[in-house]
GUDORO-98453 format. One record per residue (C-alpha): residue in three letters; chain; x, z, y. Coordinates in steps of 0.1 Angstrom, whole numbers, plus 5000, padded with zeros to 4 digits. Each point is the difference from the previous one (the first is absolute). Example, Ala and Ser with C-alpha at 12.3 -4.5 7.8 and 13.67 -1.06 7.14 Angstrom:
<pts>
ALA,A,5123,5078,4955;
SER,A,5014,4993,5034;
</pts>
This chain:
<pts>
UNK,A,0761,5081,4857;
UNK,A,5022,5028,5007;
UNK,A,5029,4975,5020;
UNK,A,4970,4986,5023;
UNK,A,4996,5042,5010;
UNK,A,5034,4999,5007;
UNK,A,5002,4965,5020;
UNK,A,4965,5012,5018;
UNK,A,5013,5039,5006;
UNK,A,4994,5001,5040;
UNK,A,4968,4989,4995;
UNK,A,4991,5021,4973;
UNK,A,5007,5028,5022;
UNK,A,4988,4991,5029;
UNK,A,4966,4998,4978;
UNK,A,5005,5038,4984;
UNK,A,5010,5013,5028;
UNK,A,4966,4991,5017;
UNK,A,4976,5032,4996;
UNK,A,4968,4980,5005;
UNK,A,5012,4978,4968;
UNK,A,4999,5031,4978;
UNK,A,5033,4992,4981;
UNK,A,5025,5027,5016;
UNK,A,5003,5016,4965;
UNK,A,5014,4968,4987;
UNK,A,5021,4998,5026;
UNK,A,5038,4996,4985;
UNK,A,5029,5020,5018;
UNK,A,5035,4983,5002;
UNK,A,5015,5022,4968;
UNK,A,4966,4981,4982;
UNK,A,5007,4966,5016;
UNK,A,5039,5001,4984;
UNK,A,4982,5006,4961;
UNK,A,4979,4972,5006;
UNK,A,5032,4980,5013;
UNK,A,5022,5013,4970;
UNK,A,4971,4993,4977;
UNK,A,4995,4965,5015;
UNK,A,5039,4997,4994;
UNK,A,5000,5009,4964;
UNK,A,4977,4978,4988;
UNK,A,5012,4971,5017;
UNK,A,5034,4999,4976;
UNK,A,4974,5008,4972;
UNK,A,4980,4975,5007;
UNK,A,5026,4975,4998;
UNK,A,5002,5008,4963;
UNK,A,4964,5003,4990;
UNK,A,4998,4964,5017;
UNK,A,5032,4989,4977;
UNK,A,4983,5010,4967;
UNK,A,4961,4991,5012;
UNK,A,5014,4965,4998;
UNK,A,4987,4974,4972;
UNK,A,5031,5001,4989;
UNK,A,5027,5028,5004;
UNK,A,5037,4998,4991;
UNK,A,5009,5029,4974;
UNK,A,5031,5000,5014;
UNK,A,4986,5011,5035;
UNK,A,4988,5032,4986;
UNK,A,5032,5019,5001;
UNK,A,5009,4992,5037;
UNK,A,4970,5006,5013;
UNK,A,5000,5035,4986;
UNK,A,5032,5005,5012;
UNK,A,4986,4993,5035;
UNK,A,4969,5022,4995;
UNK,A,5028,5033,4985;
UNK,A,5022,4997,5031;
UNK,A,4973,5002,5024;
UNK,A,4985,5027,4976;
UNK,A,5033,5021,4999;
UNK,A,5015,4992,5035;
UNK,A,4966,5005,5019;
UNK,A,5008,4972,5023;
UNK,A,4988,4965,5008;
UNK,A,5019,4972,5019;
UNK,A,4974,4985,5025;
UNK,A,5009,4974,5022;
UNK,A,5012,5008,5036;
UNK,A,4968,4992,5020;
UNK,A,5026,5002,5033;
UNK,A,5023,4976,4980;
UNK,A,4989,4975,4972;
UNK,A,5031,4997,4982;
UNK,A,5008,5036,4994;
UNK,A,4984,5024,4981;
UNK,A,4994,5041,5006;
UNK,A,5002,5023,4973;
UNK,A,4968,5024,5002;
UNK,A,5002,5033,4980;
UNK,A,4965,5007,4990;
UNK,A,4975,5030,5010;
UNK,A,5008,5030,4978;
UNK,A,4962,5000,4987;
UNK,A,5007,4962,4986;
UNK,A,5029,5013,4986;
UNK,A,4983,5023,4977;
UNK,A,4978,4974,4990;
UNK,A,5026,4975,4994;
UNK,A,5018,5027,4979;
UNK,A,4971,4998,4979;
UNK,A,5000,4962,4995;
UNK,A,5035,5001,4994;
UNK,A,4995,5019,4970;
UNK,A,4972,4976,4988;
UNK,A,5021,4972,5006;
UNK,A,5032,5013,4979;
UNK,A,4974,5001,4971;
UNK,A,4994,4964,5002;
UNK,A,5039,4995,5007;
UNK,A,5013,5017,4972;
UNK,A,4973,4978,4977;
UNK,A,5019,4971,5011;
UNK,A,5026,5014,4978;
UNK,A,4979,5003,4970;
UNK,A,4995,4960,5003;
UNK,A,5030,4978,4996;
UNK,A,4982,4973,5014;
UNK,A,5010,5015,5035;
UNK,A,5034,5001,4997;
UNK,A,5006,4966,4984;
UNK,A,4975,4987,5031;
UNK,A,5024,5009,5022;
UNK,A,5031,4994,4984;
UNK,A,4989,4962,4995;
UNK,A,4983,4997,5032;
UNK,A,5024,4975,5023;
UNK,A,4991,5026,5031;
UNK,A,5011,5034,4986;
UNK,A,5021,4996,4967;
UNK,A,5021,5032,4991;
UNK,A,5012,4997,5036;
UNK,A,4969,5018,5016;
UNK,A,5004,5030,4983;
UNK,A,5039,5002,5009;
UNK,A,4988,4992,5037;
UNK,A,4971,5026,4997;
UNK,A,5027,5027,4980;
UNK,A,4982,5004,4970;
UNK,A,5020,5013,4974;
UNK,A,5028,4984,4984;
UNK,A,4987,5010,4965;
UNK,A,4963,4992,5005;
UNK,A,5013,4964,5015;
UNK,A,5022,4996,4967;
UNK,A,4967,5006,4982;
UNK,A,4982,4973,5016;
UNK,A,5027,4981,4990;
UNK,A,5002,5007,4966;
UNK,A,4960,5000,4996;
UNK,A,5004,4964,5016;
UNK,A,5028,4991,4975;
UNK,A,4979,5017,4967;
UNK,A,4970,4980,5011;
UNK,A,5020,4964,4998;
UNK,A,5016,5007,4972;
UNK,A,4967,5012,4980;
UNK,A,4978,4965,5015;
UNK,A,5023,4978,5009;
UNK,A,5033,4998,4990;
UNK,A,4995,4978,4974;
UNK,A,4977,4976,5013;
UNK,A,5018,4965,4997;
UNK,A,4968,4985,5019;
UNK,A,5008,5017,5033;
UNK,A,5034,4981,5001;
UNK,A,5004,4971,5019;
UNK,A,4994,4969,4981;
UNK,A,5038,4985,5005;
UNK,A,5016,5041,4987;
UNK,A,4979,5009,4975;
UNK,A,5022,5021,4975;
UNK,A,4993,5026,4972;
UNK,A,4996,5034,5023;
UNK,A,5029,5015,4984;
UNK,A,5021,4973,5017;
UNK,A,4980,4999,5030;
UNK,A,4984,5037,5009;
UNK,A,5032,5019,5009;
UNK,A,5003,4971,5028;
UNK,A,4962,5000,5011;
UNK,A,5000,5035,5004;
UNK,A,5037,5005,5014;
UNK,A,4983,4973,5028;
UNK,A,4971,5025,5007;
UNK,A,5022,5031,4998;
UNK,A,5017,4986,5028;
UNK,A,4968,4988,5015;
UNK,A,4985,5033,4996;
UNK,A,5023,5018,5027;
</pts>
């Protein structure tokens, strides 16, 4: 709703501005046109992420980087939209100091949720095992070292504890006692895992 006021702008004000319409106290001055544009622009990259988890099937692993994208529009107060001069370029908009406030706001209500993500391991392993991100998102996204060396080791704990010595994962033509086996299946996903 709000992005078809911004699309149909000219002729919402040629409408205010008309005394006989009665609407001149609605009419919006340009400093109220650019919160509606920044507002239209924040929810646009959080839309992106309520449609990602809305699906009938979401990716766990998917919930990290799309928080990541939500926190550094949060903390940079600026959106990339596309160039509408140029289609292949993007602009860098630094939102209305009003938004800002807001998104200050949200920022805080989103760490919450981030820093629950660490009170699951399911999160980290996720990610560590997805083919996409493995351990080498958070070293591209500088995270630090020793929270990336947890994930690891969480990932580690967690195949040791369920699966280390599960004969009936091996392939039929290598099926060996674990202790023979599990330092090479695991030394294969350590190296994997990077």
């Amino acid at each position: 709703m709000l992005h078809f006021v911004l699309v149909h702008r000219e002729l919402i004000n040629d409408f205010t501005a008309v005394a006989a319409n009665g609407l001149r106290k609605f009419e919006l001055i340009e400093d109220e046109w650019e919160i509606v544009e920044s507002i239209c622009d924040v929810l646009e990259v959080l839309k992106e992420g309520t449609l990602l988890f809305s699906k009938n099937e979401p990716r766990l692993a998917d919930v990290i980087p799309v928080m990541d994208v939500d926190d550094d529009v949060f903390s940079t107060m600026r959106v990339e939209k596309p160039d509408p001069k140029d289609a292949t370029r993007t602009i860098e908009k630094t939102l209305s100091t009003s938004i800002q406030a807001s998104m200050a706001l949200g920022r805080r209500t989103l760490n919450k949720y981030y820093r629950a993500t660490d009170d699951s391991e399911v999160y980290r392993i996720a990610m560590v095992l997805h083919p996409e991100y493995k351990l080498k998102y958070f070293r591209d996204h500088n995270w630090e070292e020793s929270w990336i060396d947890e994930a690891r080791t969480i990932t580690r704990a967690r195949y040791d504890a369920c699966y280390a010595n599960r004969v009936d994962l091996l392939p039929k033509t290598t099926q060996k006692p674990a202790e023979e086996s599990d330092t090479v299946r695991f030394g294969l996903l350590d190296a994997d895992l990077t």
